[in-house]
C-alpha distance (Angstrom), angle and dihedral (degrees) to the residues before:
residue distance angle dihedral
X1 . . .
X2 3.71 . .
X3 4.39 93.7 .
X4 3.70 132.7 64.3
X5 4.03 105.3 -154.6
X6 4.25 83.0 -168.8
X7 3.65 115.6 138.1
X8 3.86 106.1 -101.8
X9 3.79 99.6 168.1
X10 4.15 123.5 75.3
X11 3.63 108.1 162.9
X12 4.22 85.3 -176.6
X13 4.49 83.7 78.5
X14 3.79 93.0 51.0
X15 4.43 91.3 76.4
X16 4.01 84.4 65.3
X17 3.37 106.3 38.6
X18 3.63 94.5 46.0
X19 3.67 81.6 56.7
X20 3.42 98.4 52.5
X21 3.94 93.0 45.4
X22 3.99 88.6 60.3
X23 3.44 93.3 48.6
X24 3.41 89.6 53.8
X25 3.94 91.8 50.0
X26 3.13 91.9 51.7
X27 4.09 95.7 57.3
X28 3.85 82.7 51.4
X29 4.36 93.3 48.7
X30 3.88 86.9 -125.2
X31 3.97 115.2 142.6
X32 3.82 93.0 -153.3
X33 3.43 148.5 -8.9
X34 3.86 143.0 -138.8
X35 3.76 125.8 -126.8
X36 3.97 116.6 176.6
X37 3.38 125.2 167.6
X38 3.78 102.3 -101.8
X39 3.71 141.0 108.0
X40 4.12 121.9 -150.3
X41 3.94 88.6 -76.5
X42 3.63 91.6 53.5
X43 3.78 86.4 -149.7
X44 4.26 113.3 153.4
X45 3.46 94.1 -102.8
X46 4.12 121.5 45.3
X47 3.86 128.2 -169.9
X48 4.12 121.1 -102.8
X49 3.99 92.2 -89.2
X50 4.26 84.6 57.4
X51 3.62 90.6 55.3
X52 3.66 107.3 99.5
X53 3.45 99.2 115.6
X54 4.17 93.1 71.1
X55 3.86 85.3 29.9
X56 4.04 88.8 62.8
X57 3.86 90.0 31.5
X58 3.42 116.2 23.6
X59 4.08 91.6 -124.3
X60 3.73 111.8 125.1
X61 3.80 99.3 -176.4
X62 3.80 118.7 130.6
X63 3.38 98.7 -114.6
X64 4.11 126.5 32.7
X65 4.25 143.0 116.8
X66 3.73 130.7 -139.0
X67 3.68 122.0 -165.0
X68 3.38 114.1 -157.9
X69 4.25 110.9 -154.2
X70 4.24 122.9 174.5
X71 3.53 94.4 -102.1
X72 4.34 104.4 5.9
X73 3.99 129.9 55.7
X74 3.79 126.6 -176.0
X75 3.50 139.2 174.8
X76 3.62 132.0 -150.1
X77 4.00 129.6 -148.2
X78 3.29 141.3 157.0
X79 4.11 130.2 -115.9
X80 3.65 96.0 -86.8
X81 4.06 86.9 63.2
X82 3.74 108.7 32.8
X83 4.07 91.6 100.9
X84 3.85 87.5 42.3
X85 3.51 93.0 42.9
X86 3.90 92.1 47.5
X87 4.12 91.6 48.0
X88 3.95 98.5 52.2
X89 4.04 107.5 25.2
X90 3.97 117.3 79.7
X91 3.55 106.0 -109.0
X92 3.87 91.0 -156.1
X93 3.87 91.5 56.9
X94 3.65 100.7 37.4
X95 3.66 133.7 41.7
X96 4.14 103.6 -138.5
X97 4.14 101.1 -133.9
X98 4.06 112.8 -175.0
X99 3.91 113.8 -144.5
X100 3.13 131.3 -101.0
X101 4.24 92.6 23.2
X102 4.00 87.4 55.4
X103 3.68 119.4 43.2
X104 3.76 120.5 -167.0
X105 4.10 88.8 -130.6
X106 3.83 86.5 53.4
X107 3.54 96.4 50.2
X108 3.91 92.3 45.7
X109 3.60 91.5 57.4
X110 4.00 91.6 50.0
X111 3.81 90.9 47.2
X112 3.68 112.6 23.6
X113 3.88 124.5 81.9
X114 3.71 113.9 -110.7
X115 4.09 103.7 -96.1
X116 3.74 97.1 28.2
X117 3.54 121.9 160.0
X118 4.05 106.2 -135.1
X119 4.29 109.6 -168.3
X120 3.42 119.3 -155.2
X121 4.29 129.8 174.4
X122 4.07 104.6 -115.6
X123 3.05 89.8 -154.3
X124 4.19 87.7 76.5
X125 3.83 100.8 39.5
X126 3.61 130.4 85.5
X127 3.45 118.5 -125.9
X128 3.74 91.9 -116.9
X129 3.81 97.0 41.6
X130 3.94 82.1 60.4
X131 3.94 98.4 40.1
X132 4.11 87.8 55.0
X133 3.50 99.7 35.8
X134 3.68 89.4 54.2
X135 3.75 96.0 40.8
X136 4.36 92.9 54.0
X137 4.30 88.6 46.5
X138 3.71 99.7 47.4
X139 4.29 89.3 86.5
X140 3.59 80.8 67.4
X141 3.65 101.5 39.9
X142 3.87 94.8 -125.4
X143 3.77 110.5 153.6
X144 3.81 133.7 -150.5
X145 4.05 115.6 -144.3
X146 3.31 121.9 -164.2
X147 3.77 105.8 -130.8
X148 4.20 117.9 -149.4
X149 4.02 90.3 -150.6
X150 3.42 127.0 37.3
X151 3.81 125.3 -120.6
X152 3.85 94.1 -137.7
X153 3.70 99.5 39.3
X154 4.38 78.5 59.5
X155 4.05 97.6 51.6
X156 3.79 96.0 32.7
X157 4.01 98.7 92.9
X158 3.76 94.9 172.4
X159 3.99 96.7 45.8
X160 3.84 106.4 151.3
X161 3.79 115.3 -126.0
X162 3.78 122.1 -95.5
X163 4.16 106.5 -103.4
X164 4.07 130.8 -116.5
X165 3.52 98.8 173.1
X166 4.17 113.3 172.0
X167 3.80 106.2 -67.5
X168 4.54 115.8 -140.0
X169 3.76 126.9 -143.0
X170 3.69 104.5 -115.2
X171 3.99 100.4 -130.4
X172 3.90 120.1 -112.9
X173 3.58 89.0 -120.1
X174 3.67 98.5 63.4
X175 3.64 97.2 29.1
X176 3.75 91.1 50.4
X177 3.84 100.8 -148.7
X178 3.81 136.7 39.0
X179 3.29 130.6 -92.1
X180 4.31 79.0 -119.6
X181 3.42 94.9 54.3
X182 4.15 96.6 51.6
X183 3.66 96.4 40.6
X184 4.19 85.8 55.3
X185 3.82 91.5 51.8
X186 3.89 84.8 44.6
X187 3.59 94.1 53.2
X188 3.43 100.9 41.5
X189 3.63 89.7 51.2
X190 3.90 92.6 55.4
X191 4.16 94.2 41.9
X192 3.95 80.0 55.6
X193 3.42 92.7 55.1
X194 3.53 97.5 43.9
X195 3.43 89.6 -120.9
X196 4.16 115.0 146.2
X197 3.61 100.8 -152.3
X198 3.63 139.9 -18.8
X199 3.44 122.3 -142.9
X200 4.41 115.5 -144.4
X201 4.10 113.0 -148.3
X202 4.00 96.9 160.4
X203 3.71 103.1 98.0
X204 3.89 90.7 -145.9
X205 3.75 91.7 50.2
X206 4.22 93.7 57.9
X207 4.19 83.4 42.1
X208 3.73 98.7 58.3
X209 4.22 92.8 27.4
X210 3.99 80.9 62.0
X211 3.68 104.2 26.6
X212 3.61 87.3 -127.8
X213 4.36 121.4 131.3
X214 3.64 134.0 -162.1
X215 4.01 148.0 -172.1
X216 3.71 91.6 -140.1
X217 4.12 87.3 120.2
X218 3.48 140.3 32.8
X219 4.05 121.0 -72.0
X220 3.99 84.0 -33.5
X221 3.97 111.7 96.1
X222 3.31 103.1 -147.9
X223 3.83 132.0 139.3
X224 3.73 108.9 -118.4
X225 4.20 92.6 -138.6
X226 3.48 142.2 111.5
X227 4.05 143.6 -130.8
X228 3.34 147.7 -146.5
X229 4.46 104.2 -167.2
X230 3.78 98.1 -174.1
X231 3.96 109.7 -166.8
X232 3.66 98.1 -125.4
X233 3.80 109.6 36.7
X234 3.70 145.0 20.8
X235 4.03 117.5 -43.0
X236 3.87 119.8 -128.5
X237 3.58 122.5 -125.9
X238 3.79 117.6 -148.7
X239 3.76 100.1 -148.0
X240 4.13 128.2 137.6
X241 3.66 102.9 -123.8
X242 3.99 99.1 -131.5
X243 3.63 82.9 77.3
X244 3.63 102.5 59.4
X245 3.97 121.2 62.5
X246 3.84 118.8 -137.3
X247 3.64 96.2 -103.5
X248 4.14 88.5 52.5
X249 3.73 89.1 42.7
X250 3.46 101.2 56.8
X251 4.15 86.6 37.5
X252 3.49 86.5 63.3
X253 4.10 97.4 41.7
X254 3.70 87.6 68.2
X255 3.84 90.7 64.1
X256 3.98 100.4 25.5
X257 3.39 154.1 24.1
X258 4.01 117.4 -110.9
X259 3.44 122.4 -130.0
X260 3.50 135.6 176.0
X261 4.02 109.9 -123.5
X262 3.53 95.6 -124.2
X263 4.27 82.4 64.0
X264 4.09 78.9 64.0
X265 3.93 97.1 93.4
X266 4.08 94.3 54.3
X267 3.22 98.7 44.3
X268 3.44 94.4 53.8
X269 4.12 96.3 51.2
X270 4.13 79.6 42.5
X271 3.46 89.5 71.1
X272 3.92 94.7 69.1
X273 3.85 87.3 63.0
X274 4.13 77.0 83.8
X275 4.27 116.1 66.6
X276 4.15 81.3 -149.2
X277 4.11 113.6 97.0
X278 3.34 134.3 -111.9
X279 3.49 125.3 -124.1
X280 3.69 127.7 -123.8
X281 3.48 147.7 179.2
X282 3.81 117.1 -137.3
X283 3.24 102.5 -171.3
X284 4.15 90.2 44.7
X285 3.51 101.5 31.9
X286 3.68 122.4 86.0
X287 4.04 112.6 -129.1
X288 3.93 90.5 -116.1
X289 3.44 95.4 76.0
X290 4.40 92.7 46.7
X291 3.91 83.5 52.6
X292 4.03 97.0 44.6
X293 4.26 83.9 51.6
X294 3.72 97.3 43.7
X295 3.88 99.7 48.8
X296 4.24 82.5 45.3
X297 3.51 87.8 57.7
X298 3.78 89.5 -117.1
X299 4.18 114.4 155.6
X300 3.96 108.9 -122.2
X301 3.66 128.2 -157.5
X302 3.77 123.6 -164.6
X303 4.07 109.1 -133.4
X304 3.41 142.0 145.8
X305 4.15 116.2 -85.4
X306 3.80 107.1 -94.1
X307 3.72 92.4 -133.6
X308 3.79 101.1 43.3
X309 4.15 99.2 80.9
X310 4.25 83.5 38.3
X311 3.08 90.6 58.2
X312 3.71 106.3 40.1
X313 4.35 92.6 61.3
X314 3.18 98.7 68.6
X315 3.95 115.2 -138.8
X316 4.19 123.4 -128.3
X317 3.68 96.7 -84.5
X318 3.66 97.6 42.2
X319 3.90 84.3 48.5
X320 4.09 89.9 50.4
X321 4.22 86.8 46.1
X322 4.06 89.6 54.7
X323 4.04 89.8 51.1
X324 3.80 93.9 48.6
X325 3.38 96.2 38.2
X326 4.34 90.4 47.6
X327 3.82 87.0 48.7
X328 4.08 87.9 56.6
X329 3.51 103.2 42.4
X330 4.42 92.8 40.7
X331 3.98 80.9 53.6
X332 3.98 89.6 49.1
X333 3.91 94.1 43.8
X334 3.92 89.2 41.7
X335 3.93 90.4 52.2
X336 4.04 87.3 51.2
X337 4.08 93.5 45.3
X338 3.70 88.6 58.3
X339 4.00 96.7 47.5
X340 3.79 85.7 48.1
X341 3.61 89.2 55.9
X342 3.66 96.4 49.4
X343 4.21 86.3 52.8
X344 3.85 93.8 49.4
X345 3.88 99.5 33.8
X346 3.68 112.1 126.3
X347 3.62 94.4 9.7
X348 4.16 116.9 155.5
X349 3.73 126.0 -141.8
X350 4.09 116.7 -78.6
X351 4.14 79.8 15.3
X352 4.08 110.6 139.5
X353 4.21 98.3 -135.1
X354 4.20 93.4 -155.5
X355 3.73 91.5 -113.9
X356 3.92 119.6 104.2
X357 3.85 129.6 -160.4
X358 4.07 80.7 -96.8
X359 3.13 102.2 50.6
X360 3.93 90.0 54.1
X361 3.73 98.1 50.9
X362 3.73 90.3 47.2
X363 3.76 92.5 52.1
X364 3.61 90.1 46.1
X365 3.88 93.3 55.2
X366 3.45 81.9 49.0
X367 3.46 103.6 61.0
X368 3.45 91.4 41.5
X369 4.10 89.7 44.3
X370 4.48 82.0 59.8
X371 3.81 90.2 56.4
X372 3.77 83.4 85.2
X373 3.86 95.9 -139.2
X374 3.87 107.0 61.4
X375 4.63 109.5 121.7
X376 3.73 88.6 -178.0
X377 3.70 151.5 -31.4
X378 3.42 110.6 -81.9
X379 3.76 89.8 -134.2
X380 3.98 149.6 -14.8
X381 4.05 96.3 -61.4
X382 3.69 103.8 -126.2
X383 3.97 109.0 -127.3
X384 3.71 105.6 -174.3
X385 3.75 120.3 168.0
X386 3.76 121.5 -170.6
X387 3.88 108.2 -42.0
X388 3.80 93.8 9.0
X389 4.10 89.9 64.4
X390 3.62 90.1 69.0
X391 3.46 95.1 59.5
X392 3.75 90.3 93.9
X393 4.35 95.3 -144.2
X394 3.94 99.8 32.9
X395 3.26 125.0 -178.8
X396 3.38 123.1 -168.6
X397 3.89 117.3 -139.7
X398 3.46 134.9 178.4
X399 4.13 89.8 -97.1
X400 3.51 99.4 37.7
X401 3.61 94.2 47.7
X402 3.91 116.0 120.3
X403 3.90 146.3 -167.1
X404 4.25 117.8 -99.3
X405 3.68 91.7 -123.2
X406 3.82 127.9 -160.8
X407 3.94 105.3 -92.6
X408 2.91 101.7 30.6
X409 4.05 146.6 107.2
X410 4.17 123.2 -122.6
X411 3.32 116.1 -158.4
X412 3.43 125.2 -157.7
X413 4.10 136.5 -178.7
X414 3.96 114.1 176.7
X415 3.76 138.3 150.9
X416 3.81 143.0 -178.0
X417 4.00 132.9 -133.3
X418 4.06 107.4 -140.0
X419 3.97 122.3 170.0
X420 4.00 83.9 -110.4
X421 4.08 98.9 52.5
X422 3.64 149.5 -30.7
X423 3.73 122.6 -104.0
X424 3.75 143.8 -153.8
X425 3.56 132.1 175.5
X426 4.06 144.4 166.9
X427 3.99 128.3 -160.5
X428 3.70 121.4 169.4
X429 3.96 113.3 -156.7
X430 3.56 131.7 -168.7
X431 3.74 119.3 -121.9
X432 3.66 106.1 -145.3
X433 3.82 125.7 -39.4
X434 4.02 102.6 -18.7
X435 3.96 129.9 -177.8
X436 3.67 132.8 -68.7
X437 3.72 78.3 -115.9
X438 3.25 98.5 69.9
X439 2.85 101.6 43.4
X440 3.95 97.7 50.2
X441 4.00 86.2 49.5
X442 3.84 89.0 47.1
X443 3.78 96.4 52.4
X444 4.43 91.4 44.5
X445 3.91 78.0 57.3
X446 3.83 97.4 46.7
X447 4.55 91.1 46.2
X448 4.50 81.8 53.1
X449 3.92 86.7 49.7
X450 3.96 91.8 45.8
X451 3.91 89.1 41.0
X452 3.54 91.5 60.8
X453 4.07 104.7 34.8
X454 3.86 86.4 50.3
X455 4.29 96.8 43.0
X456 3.85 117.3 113.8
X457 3.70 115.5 -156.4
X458 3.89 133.8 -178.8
X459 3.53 118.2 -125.1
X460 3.82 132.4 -69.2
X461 4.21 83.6 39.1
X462 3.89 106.2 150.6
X463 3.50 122.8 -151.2
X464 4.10 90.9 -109.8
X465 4.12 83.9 62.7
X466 4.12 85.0 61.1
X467 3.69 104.6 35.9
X468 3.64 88.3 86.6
X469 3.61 92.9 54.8
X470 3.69 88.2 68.1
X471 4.02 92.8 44.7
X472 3.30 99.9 41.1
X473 4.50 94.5 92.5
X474 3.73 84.5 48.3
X475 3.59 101.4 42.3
X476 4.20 85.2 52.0
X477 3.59 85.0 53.7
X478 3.85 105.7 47.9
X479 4.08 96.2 -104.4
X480 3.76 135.3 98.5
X481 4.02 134.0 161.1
X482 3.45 129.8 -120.9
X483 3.87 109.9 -125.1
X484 3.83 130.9 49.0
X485 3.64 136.6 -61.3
X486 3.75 96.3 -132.1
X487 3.30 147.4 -5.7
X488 4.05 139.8 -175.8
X489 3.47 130.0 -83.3
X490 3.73 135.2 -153.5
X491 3.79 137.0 -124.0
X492 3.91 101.9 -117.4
X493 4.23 82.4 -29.1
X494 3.08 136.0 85.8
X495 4.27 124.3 -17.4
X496 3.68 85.2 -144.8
X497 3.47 107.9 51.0
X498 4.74 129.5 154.6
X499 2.49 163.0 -114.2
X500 3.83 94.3 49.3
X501 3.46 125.6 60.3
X502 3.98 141.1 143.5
X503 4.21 98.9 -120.9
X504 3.67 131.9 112.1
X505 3.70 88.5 -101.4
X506 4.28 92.7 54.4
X507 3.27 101.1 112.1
X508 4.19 93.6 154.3
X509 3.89 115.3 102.9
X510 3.53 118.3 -111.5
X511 4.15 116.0 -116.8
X512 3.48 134.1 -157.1
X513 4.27 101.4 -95.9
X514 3.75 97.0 32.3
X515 3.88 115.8 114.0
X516 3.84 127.2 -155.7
X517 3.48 133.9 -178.5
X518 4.27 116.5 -117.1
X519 3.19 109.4 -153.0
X520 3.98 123.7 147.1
X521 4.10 120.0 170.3
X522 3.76 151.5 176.8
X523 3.68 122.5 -137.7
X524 3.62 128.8 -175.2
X525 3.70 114.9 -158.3
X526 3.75 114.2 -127.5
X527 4.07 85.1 17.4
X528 3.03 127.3 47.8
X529 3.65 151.1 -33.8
X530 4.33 132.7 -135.6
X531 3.67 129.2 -159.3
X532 3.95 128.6 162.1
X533 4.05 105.8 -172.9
X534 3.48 134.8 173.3
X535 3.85 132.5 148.7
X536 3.67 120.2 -107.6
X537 4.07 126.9 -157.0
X538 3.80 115.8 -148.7
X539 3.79 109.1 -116.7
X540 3.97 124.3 -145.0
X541 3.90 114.9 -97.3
X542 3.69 106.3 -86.8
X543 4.04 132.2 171.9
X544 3.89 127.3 -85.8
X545 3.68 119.7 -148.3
X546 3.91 106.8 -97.6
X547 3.66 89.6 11.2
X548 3.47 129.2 125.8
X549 4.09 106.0 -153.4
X550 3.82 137.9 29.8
X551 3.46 126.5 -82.9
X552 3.81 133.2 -141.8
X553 4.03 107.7 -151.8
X554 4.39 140.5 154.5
X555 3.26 131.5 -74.0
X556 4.02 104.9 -161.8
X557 3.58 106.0 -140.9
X558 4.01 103.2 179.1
X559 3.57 116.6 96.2
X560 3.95 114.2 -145.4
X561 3.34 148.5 115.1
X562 4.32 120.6 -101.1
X563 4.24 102.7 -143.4
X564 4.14 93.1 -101.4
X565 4.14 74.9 -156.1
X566 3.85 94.2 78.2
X567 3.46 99.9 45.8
X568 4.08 116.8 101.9
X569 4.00 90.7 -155.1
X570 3.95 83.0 -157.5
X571 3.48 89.8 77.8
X572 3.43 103.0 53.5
X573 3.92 130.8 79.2
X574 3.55 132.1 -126.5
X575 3.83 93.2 -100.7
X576 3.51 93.9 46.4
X577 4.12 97.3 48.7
X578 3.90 81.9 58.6
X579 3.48 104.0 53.3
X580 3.98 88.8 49.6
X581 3.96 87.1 52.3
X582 3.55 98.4 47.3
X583 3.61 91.6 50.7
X584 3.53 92.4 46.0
X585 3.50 90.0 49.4
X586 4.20 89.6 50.9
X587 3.88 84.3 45.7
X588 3.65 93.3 59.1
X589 3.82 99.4 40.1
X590 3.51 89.4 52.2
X591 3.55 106.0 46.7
X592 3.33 102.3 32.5
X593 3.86 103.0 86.7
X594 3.63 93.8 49.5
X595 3.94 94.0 58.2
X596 3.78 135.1 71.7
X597 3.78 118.4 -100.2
X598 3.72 91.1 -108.2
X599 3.94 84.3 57.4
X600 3.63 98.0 40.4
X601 4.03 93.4 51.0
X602 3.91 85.7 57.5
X603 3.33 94.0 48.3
X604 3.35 102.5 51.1
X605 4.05 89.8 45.8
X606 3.93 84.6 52.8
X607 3.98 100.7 47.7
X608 4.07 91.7 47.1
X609 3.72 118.9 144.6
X610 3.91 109.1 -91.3
């Protein structure tokens, strides 16, 4: 199976290692060092050698920063990790700071003397993250210095190797264009711009640029290589040749020139032979490269990456590939909502039901496993019974992992990597009888996720102007969440994938092609936790009856039921009992003949009108 439910976290190593990282800063003068969770890629999720965060910590969320001071430590998260955070970091070494109330540059100035020297790997920073980090310490004349080694990589002695598994052509049919065809609209876009070259860092950005796909990283099939697209002659691909087979190789040769990725480091300072910038991405681009150009004398510009909006709007054959592969994976998910029923049925309150949060992701898997088409899971499922659902990214180990128990809610968020699409989706279940509560907080959650599937929006609307549309029932109500409604998802990539999201911080326009997950909740901590998510494509404007312009809206594209037993029905309007029929009706319709008739019965009982 695709997911290790190992523990990976034991906060009882971080004492000496923390030790043995300031001893090492100290042999290099430093007063402090940076450790985020990143690997040269800076991609959300890194392979074992990348892991030093949780190996100095003990935190394995995907995103997270130490800082490592003489005498102080800290590390800084965001709300969907302050309970995990709080349950596998040492309290007494580290000081647990959530983001945005705690800034590293704040806590730096509290902490650090005036004049310290702060190292960091560039390697693992943005260029922005370095630009404004810099910019808010300079009143106190605190420095960061690049380091060319670092510290951890030195004191880890059991540091696994970074991968280069065998790397796949993705086929034209599923990718939807050639690898020709992209690089042209690259390229033309950069000679427009007067832009010399622009060099690619995001692993899933070289992946769909050259329709190629990897196993380099967990559950996300990238290739782990980099790029340098230069707007008036052949790009160079950074990729170790063991990983490509002869057929690939010479595929790619008629679109690229091969490097090895040691070449990497000349070719960068080669570009300054050229008075014409280079274009990079700060929010993509690791700071190494921005330091390698500027000591070259290379000129830099800060823009967008060419392929990021490209590959966000999702062309006709990528479109058909999400359908298909939605259809598979709501029949797989359907097919494991009905077993779990048959475990829990007639369960009372406080009642254990013999299934664990284990057992459930593995089944899960399974069913998806039997669909006969599935590469990988498109991340850790999240099995969170009772208490463990409101830990917002859950993950299930072989100590943490708990009973479904009578009264209670089971929340879980799961998704499947197919050649034809990427998927993620959340259902929240009731075990048993549960509380008025619940069910009151489920349904607020469930009138957000209809307020946002059903919104119609003109043009240029970013994803900040429709996070409150998700909110907006749990605002009314005195509740909120602490992560973002929606974010975007790949084509056989990544499940988290920009510029578009659905947050407070989206501030990219939605197009017609891009899809995005919705996905408001509630969670309750030492309780329970709610989340309603399905993906959403972005529809071309069309008219409204009466209107006078076009509207954008959603297309929902995951197939699955939403438990009819948590809804109060009181609480919802006319308009919004409807939409939940309707797609309970399409649910059914389109499920149903793929299922057996033990399956489809339950289904049918499950997607009846309200």
């Amino acid at each position: 199976m695709f997911q290790s439910y190992q523990d990976i976290s034991d906060p009882s190593l971080a004492a000496h290692r923390v030790e043995m990282l300031r001893q090492r800063l100290k042999e290099l003068q430093l007063d402090g060092f940076l450790v985020p969770r990143a690997d040269e890629h800076l991609g959300e999720y890194v392979p074992a050698y990348a892991e030093r965060l949780q190996w100095l910590t003990g935190f394995s969320g995907s995103a997270g920063l130490a800082v490592i001071l003489p005498d102080k430590a800290a590390i800084f998260v965001d709300g969907r990790y302050t309970l995990q955070a709080a349950a596998q970091v040492d309290g007494k070494l580290f000081e647990i700071c959530q983001l945005p109330q705690t800034r590293l540059a704040d806590w730096l100035q509290r902490h650090a003397r005036r004049g310290a020297v702060i190292g960091y790997d560039p390697w693992l920073h943005r260029m922005a993250q370095i630009k404004a980090e810099k910019e808010k310490l300079a009143s106190q004349e605190i420095s960061l210095t690049p380091l060319a080694q670092n510290p951890i990589d030195e004191i880890w002695q059991d540091q696994p190797t970074p991968p280069r598994g065998p790397v796949q052509a993705h086929p034209l049919k599923y990718a939807g264009r050639s690898a020709a065809d992209k690089l042209a609209d690259c390229q033309a876009e950069l000679k427009a711009a007067g832009h010399q070259a622009a060099i690619l860092a995001a692993a899933d950005s070289v992946s769909w640029l050259f329709n190629i796909r990897g196993h380099d990283i967990p559950h996300t099939p990238v290739v782990r290589a980099f790029a340098i697209v230069h707007s008036q002659k052949k790009p160079e691909l950074f990729i170790a040749s063991q990983q490509l087979s002869k057929a690939l190789r010479e595929k790619l040769k008629t679109v690229a020139i091969l490097r090895a990725p040691e070449k990497l480091p000349d070719r960068v300072k080669a570009l300054a032979e050229k008075a014409a910038p280079v274009r990079l991405d700060p929010m993509l681009t690791p700071q190494y490269f921005a330091e390698t150009l500027k000591q070259a004398g290379a000129a830099i510009v800060q823009a967008s990456d060419p392929c990021l909006l490209p590959k966000a709007i999702k062309n006709s054959a990528e479109i058909r590939g999400a359908r298909n592969a939605h259809l598979r994976d709501g029949v797989a998910l359907t097919r494991f909502l009905h077993w779990l029923d048959c475990q829990t049925e007639g369960v009372e309150n406080g009642a254990l039901t013999g299934v664990d949060e284990i057992a459930a992701a593995q089944k899960l898997e399974q069913c998806r496993i039997e669909t006969g088409k599935l590469k990988d899971i498109s991340f850790d499922t999240i099995s969170g019974a009772g208490p463990n659902g409101a830990i917002v990214h859950y993950r299930v180990s072989e100590s943490s992992n708990a009973p479904l128990v009578g009264g209670s809610l089971y929340l879980v968020d799961s998704g499947g990597q197919y050649l034809d699409g990427t998927t993620d989706v959340t259902r929240t279940v009731p075990i048993g009888p549960v509380s008025h509560e619940m069910r009151r907080h489920f349904t607020l959650v469930l009138k957000g996720h209809i307020a946002l599937a059903t919104a119609r929006f003109p043009e240029g609307t970013r994803g900040c102007d429709l996070d409150p549309l998700a909110r907006a029932p749990l605002w009314a109500a005195g509740l909120d969440f602490e992560h973002g409604t929606g974010h975007g998802v790949g084509a056989y990539l990544s499940v988290h994938e920009g510029p578009q999201n659905i947050s407070k911080r989206g501030t990219v326009p939605l197009k017609p092609g891009m899809i995005l997950s919705n996905e408001p909740g509630y969670y309750k901590p030492g309780a329970y936790g709610i989340r309603i998510e399905n993906l959403l494509l972005v529809t071309k404007p069309a008219p409204i009856s009466g209107g006078e312009r076009k509207m954008l809206g959603f297309e929902t594209l995951t197939l699955a039921p939403i438990d009819r037993r948590l809804i109060d029905v009181a609480l919802l309007s006319e308009e919004e009992r409807v939409w939940l029929n309707d797609y309970h009706q399409r649910v059914a319709s389109t499920l149903a003949p793929h299922l057996a008739p033990k399956e489809t019965d339950w289904l049918q009982e499950m997607t009846a009108p309200l």
